[in-house]
C-alpha positions as CSV (number, residue, x, y, z in Angstrom):
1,X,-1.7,-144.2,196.0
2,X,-3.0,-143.6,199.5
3,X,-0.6,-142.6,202.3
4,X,-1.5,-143.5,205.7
5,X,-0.7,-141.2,208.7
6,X,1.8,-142.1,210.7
7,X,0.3,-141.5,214.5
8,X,3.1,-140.5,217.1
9,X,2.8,-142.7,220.2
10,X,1.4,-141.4,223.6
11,X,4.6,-140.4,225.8
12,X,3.7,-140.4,229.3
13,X,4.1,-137.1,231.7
14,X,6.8,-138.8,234.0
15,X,8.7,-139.6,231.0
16,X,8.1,-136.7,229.4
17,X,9.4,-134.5,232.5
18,X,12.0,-136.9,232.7
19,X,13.3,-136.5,229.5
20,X,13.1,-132.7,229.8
21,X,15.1,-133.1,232.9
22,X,17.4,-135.2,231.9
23,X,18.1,-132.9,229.0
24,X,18.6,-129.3,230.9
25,X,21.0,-131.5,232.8
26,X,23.3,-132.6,230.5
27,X,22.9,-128.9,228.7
28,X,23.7,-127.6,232.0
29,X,26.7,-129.7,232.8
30,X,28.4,-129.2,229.3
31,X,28.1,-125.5,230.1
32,X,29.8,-126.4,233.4
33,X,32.0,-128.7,232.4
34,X,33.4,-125.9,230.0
35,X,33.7,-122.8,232.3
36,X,35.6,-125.3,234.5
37,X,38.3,-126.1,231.7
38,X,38.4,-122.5,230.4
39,X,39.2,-121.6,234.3
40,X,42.0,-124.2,234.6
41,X,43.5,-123.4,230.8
42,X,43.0,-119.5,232.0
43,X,45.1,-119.9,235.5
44,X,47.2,-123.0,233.5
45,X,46.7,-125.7,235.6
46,X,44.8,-127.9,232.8
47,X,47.3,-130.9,233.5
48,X,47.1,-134.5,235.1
49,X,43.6,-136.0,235.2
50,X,42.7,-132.7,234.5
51,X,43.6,-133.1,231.2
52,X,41.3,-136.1,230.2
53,X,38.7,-136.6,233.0
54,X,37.1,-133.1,232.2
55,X,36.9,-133.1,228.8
56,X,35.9,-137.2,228.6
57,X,33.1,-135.9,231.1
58,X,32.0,-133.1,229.0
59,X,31.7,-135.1,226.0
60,X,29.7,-138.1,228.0
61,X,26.7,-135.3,228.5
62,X,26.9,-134.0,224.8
63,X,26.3,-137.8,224.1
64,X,23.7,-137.8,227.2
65,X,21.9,-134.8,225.1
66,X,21.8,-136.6,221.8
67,X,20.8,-139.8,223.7
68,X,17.6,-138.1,224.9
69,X,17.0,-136.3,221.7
70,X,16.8,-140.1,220.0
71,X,14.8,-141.5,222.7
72,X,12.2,-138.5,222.1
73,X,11.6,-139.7,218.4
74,X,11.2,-143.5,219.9
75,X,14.6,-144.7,218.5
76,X,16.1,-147.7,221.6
77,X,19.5,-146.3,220.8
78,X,19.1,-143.6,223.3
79,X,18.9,-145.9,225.7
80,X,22.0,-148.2,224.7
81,X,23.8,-144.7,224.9
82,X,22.8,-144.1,227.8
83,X,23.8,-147.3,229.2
84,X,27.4,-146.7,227.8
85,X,27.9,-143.2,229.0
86,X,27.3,-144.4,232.4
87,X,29.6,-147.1,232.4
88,X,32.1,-144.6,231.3
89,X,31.7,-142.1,233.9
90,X,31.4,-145.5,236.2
91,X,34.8,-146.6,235.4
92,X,36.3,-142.7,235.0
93,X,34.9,-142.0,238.4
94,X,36.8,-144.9,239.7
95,X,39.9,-143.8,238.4
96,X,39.1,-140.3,240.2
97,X,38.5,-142.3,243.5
98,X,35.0,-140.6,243.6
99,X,33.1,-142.4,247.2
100,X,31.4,-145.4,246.2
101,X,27.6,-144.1,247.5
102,X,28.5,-141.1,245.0
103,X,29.5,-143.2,242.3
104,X,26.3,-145.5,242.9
105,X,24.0,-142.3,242.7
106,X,25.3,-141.8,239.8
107,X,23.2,-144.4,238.3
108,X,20.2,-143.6,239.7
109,X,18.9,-141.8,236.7
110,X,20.1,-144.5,234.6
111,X,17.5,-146.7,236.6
112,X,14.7,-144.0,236.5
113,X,15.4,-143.9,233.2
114,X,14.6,-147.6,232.5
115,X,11.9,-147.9,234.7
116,X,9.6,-145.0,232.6
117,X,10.6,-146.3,229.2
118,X,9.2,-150.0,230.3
119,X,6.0,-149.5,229.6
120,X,6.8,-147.7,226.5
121,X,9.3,-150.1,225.2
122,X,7.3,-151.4,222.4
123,X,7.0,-148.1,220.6
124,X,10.6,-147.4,220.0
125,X,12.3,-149.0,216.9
């Protein structure tokens, strides 16, 4: 029985970098996101949107980080993740009465995002 190799498709550098990026980022903010919950359960002021925003946040980037992960092995679910965690922190950032433009920016890597996989689309399963 012969086995054929399976040849990785060529990632480009932009999404490459991207991908790093977008990775340290999330890493970073679920770091963040937990020093600022310890603080608050610390001084005990973890109540009112406290209480759900944070941790809802802090869970979208852990999803964020797994998002990227599948997107690095080719898999289209990352981006359908993706997708989802920013129309969660859309709609939690509402609730928070976060400024529109802020908001908006928010989905400005979602957009990056899209417009490097493009070209690649046809390689993810």
């Amino acid at each position: 029985m012969i086995h054929e190799a399976t040849v990785e498709p060529a990632r480009s550098l932009p999404l490459t970098g991207w991908l790093v990026f977008v990775l340290l980022a999330n890493v970073w903010t679920v770091y963040r996101y937990g020093m600022i919950i310890y603080d608050l359960v610390d001084h005990m002021v973890f109540d009112g949107v406290a209480q759900w925003a944070l941790p809802l946040l802090a869970t979208l980037s852990v999803v964020n980080v797994a998002a990227v992960v599948l997107l690095w092995f080719w898999r289209k679910v990352g981006l359908y993740m993706f997708v989802a965690t920013s129309v969660i922190a859309l709609v939690v950032n509402s609730i928070l009465q976060v400024p529109l433009t802020s908001m908006l920016l928010g989905l400005v890597g979602l957009i990056i995002l899209w417009f490097l996989l493009r070209p690649h689309w046809s390689n993810f399963r």
